[in-house]
Structures are given as structure tokens and as C-alpha cells.
Backbone bond lengths (Angstrom), bond angles and torsions (degrees), N, CA, C in turn:
res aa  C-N    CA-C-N  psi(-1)  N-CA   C-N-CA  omega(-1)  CA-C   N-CA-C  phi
1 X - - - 1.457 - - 1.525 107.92 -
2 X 1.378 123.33 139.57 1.377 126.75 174.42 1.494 103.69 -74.28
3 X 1.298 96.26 173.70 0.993 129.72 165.92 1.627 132.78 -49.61
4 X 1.095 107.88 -23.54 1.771 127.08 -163.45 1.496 106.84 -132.66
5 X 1.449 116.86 -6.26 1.419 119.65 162.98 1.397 97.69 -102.16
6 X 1.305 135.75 -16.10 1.430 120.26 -171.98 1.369 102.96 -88.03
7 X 1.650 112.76 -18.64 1.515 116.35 -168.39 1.611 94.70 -82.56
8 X 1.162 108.13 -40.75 1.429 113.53 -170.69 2.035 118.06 -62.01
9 X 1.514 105.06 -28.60 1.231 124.59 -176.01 1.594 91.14 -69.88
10 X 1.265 116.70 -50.12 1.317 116.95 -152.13 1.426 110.68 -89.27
11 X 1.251 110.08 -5.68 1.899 132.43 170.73 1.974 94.72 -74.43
12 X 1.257 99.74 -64.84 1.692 96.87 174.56 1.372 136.89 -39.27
13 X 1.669 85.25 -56.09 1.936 104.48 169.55 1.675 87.92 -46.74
14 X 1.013 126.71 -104.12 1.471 145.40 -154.64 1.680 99.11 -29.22
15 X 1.344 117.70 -61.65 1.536 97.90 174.87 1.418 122.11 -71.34
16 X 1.340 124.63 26.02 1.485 118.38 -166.68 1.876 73.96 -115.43
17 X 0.597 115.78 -49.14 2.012 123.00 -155.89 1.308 78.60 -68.87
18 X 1.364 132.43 -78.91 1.718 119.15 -179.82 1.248 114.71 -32.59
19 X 0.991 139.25 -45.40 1.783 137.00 -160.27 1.685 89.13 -88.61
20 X 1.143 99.00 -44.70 2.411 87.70 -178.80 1.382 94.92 -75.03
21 X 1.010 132.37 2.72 1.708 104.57 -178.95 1.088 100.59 -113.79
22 X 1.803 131.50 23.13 1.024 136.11 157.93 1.744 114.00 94.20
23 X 1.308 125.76 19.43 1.020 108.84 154.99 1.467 141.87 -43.94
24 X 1.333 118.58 124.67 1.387 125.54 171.16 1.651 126.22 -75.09
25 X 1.314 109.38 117.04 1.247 104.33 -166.25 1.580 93.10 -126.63
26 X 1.553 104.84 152.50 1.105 122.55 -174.09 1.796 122.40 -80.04
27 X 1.376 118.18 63.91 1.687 142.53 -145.63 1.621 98.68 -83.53
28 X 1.637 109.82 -16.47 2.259 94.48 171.71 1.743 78.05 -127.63
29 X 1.200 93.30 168.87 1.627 132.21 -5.73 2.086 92.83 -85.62
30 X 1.083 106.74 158.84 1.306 127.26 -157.31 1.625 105.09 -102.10
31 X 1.033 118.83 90.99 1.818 112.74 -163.98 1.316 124.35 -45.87
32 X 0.936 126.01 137.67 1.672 121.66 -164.87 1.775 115.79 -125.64
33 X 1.019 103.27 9.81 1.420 114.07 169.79 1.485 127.23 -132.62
34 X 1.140 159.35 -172.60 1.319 148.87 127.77 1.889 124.31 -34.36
35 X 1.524 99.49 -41.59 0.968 103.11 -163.80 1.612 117.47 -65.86
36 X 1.947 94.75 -36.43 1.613 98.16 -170.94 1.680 96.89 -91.95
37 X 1.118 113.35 0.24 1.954 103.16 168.16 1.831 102.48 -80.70
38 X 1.390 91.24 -28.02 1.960 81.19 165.54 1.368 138.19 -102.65
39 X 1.159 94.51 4.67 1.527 116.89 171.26 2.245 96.14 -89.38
40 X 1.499 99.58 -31.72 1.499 94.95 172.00 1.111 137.05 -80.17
41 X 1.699 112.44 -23.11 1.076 114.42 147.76 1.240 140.05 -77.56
42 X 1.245 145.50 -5.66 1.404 170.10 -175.43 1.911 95.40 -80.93
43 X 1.436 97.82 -53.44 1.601 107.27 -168.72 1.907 100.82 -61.25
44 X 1.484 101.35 -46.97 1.749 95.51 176.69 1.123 123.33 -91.53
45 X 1.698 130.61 18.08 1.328 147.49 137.84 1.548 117.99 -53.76
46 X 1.190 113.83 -58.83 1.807 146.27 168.94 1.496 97.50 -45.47
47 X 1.482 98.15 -85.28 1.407 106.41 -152.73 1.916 111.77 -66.29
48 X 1.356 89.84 -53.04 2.008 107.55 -173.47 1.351 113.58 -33.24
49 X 1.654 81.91 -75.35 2.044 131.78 -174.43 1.485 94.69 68.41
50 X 1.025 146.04 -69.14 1.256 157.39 -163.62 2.201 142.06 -135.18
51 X 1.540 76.96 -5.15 1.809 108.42 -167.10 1.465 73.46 -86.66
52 X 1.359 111.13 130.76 1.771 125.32 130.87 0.970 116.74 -63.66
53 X 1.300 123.92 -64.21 1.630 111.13 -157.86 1.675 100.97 -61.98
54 X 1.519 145.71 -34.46 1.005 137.93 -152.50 2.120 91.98 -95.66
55 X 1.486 102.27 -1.52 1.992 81.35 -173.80 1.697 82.56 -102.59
56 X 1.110 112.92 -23.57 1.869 103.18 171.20 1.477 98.70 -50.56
57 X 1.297 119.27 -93.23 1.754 132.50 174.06 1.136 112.47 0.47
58 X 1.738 121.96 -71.09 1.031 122.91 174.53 1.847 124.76 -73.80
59 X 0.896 122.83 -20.21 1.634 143.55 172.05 1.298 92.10 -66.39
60 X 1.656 121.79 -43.42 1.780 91.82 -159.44 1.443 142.19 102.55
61 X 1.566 94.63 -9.80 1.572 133.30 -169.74 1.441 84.23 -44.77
62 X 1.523 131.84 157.06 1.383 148.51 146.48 1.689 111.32 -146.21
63 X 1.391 136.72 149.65 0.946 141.39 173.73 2.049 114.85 -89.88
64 X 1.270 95.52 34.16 1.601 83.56 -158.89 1.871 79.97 -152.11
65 X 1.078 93.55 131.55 1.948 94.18 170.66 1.730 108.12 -63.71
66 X 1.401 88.65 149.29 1.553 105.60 168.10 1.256 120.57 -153.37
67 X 1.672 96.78 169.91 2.041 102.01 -179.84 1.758 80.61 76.19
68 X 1.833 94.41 -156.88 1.337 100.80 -154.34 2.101 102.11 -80.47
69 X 1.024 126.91 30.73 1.532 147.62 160.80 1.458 95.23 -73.83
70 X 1.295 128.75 -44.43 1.561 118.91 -166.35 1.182 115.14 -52.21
């Protein structure tokens, strides 16, 4: 395994253990166009910059399907 898949494995691990240990993430309103998925990313450019746990939060991340995924 390289180098940049092991980093990448270990980027997952770490947001998977955050999302089971119950992080709250901010999941509505749920963007429904192009426009507000780029208005959502812009917001965790701004706000994040570099924090994971805060571009999960704001992203919305959940470990569990939702919407019509259920």
C-alpha cells in the first residue's frame, strides 16, 4: 500500500470514530439544487478552512443513510 492510500485509510478511520462517537452534524436543510451545494461549500471553505471535525458539522456527514437512502 502507498503512502497516500494509507493516509487516506487513516483519514476514514478517524472520521468514522467521530461520527460513532456521536457527532452532531448539521443534516437540514439538505441542498436541493447546485446552487445551495455551492453556497455549502463556500460556507465550509469560510467557516472550517482546515478543521475536520467542523467541515463534517457543517457538511452534514452522518454514518447511517438518509432521505430516500433509508
Amino acid at each position: 500500500m502507498n503512502h497516500m492510500a494509507h493516509e487516506e485509510d487513516a483519514l476514514r478511520a478517524q472520521i468514522a470514530s467521530m461520527l460513532k462517537a456521536g457527532l452532531k452534524t448539521e443534516i437540514t436543510p439538505f441542498p436541493e439544487d447546485s446552487n445551495a451545494f455551492a453556497q455549502l461549500l463556500q460556507r465550509i471553505r469560510e467557516e472550517a478552512g482546515s478543521d475536520l471535525e467542523k467541515k463534517l458539522v457543517i457538511g452534514g456527514f452522518t454514518d447511517y443513510p438518509m432521505g430516500e437512502d433509508q
